[in-house]
N, C-alpha and C positions, 0 to 999 in steps of 0.2 A: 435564513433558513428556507424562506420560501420561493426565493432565487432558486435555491440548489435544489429542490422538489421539481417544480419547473424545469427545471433544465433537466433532470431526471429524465421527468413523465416526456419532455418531447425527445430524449433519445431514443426512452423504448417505443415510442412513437412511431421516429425515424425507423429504427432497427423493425418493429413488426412493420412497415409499411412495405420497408426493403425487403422482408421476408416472405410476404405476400406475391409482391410483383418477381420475386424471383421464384416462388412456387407455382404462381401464371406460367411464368417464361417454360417452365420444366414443361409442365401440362402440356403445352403449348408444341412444345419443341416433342415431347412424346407420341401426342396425338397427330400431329405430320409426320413422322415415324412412322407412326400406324398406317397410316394411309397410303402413305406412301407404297408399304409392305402390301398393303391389300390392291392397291393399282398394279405390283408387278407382281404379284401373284394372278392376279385376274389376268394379265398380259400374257405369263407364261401355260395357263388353263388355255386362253383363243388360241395363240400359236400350237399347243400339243394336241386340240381339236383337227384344226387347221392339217397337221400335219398327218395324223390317224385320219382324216377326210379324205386327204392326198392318196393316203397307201392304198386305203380301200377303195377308191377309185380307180386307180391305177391297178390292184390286184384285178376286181374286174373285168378291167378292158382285156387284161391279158390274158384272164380263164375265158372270155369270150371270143379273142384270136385261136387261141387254142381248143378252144369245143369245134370253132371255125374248121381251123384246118382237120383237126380229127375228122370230119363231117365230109369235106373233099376226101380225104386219106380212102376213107371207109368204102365213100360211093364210088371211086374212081378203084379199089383191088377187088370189089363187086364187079366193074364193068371188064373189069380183064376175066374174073373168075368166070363172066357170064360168055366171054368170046375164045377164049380158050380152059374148059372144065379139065381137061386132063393134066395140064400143067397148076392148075390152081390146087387140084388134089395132090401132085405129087411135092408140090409147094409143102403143103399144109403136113404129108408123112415127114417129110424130111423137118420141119421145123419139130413135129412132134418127139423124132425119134433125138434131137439135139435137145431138145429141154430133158426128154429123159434121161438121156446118157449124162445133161448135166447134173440130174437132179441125183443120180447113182453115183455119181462122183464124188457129191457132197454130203453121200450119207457114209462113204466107205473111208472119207479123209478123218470123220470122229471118232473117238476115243472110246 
């Protein structure tokens, strides 16, 4: 009888041993899981930095070409309006008198 005790107490033995080292294993295999998820989460946060850096950088430069060129545009139909005043006014009615006629157009097309 005391054989078969014995031999009992070292199965449950075995059995909880093996139920331990495979509750490690899970743990184990869970917690690099985790990690894992939080290294490619952190990866994809730098690169969507990275790439919102890029845009805004790049917007930038492009509203800067363009204040640019606005800034030539501006000074350069000044230096005409300043060497020929008669043609820069009659410019200016004529562009006036086409926004108007556009602008009477698109009040007469509503309902």
């Amino acid at each position: 009888m005391n054989a078969m005790a014995e031999d009992l107490s070292n199965t449950v033995s075995s059995g909880m041993a093996h139920a331990r080292d495979t509750a490690s294993n899970v743990v184990d295999s869970a917690r690099r899981t985790a990690d894992q998820a939080v290294d490619r989460g952190k990866g994809l946060a730098s690169d969507a930095a990275t790439t919102a850096t890029d845009a805004v950088r790049s917007a930038r430069e492009k509203g800067s070409e363009l204040a640019d060129s606005a800034t030539g545009l501006a000074a350069e139909i000044q230096a005409i309006a300043r060497r020929n005043p008669l043609t820069a006014m009659l410019g200016a009615v004529a562009v006036g008198v086409l926004i108007g006629s556009m602008a009477k157009g698109s009040r007469q097309q509503r309902p």
